[in-house]
N, C-alpha and C positions, 0 to 999 in steps of 0.2 A: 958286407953282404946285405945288411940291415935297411943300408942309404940307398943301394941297387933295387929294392925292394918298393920301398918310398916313393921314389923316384917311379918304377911302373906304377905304381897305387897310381901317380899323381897322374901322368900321361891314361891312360885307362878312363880316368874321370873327368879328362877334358881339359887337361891342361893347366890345371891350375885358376881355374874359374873362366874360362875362357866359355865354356860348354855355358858356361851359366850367362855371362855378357849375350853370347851368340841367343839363345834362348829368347831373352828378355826384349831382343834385337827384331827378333821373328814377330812377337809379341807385339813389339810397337807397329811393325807395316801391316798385322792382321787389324789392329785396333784404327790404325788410317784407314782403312780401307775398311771398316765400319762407318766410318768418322765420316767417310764422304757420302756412303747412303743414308747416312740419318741427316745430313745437314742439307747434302740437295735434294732427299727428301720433303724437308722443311721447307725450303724455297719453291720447289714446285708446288707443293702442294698449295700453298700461299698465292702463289703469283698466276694461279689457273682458278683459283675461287672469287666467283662470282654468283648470284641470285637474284632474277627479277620476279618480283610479284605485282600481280595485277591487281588494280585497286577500280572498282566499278567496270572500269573497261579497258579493253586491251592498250586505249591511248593514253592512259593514266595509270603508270609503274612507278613502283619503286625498286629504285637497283642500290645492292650493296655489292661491293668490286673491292679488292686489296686497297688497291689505291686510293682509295677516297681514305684512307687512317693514314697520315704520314707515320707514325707506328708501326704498320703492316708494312710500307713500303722501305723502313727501315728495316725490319726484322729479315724481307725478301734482298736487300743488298748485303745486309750479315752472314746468312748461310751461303748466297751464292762467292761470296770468298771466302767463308769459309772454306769452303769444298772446292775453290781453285784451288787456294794452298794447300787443303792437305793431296791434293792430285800432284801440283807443284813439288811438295814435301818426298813424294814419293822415292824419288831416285836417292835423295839421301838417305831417307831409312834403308832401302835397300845395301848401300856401304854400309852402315852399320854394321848388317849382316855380314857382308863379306868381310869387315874389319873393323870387328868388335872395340879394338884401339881406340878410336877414330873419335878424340874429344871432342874438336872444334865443330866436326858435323852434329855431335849430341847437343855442345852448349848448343849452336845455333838455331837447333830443330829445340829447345828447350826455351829459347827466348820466344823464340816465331809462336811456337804451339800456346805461351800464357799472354799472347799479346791474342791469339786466337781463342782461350777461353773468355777472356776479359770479353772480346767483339760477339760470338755468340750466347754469354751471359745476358750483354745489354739487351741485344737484341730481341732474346727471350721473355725478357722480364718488361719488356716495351710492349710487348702484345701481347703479354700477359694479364696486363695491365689493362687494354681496350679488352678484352675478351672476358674478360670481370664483368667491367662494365654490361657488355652484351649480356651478359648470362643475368646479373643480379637489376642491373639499370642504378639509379641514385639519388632515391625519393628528395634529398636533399636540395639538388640542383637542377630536379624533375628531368632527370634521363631517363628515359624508358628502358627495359629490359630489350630486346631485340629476336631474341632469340627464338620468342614463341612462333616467330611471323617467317622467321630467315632460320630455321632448323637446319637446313643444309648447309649455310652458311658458317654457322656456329661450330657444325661437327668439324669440316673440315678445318678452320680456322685454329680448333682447338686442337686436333691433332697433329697442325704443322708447327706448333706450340709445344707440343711432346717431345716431338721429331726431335726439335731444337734445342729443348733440353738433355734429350739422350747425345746429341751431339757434343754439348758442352760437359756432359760429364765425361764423354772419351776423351774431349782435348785436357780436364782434369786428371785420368787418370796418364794419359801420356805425360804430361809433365812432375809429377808423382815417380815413374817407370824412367824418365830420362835425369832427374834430378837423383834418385837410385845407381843407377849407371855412373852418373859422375861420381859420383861419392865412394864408390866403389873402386873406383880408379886412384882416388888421393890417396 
């Protein structure tokens, strides 16, 4: 009677950890689906930033545009795959859910998503790196600061710089959450 007993406890709580895999499973497709508004996020916001200012006359500008930083124009093809893959990613996490089992879809979304931290870490840390620059400049190698002139510029820049890094700490925590999952299965 005791084992009969066990046995509902276990069924009641989901199987034997199954409730818990299924769980962590929901977790990963709400965290991609984070993952893709923070990264095309990033890229929009990036790849729509642009400021002309006018210097004496309306025929004498200066423009700052993404593209003029091979930097920015890197950071702008990081997020936008980003945020293909985790769109791409999508239907696998969804198995998950439906079959919490499902190793080969976890290793693979575990491989994919640290080869995807790696790409929007560089990325980050690449316009990061120009956005210093703009804010502080580099009395050293007499760069100018930028930012006092190109304020709009700066903000956005900086924020799709955010973006970016909230992005990459979700493909952190998914591989964290997927690497969990396996471990739990050996």
């Amino acid at each position: 009677m005791a084992h009969h007993e066990s046995a509902m406890k276990i069924a009641v709580m989901g199987g034997g950890g199954g409730g818990l895999a299924r769980g962590l499973a929901i977790l990963d497709f709400l965290l991609r689906l984070a993952g893709i508004v923070a990264a095309l996020a990033a890229a929009i916001t990036m790849g729509t930033t642009n400021q002309t200012l006018n210097f004496f006359t309306q025929f004498f500008q200066f423009r700052a545009h993404y593209y003029d930083l091979p930097a920015f124009s890197f950071f702008v093809a990081a997020n936008a795959i980003a945020s293909a893959y985790l769109v791409l990613s999508m239907p696998f996490s969804l198995v998950t859910i439906v079959r919490p089992q499902a190793t080969g879809v976890k290793f693979l979304l575990l491989v994919l998503d640290t080869v995807a931290v790696a790409l929007t870490t560089a990325g980050a840390g690449a316009a990061t790196a120009i956005v210093y620059l703009a804010h502080q400049g580099n009395t050293k190698t007499n760069w100018v600061a930028i930012c006092q002139q190109f304020g709009s510029f700066c903000q956005r820049v900086s924020g799709a710089v955010v973006a970016s890094f909230i992005a990459a700490v979700i493909f952190m925590v998914l591989v964290i959450l997927s690497a969990a999952s396996l471990k739990r299965r050996n």
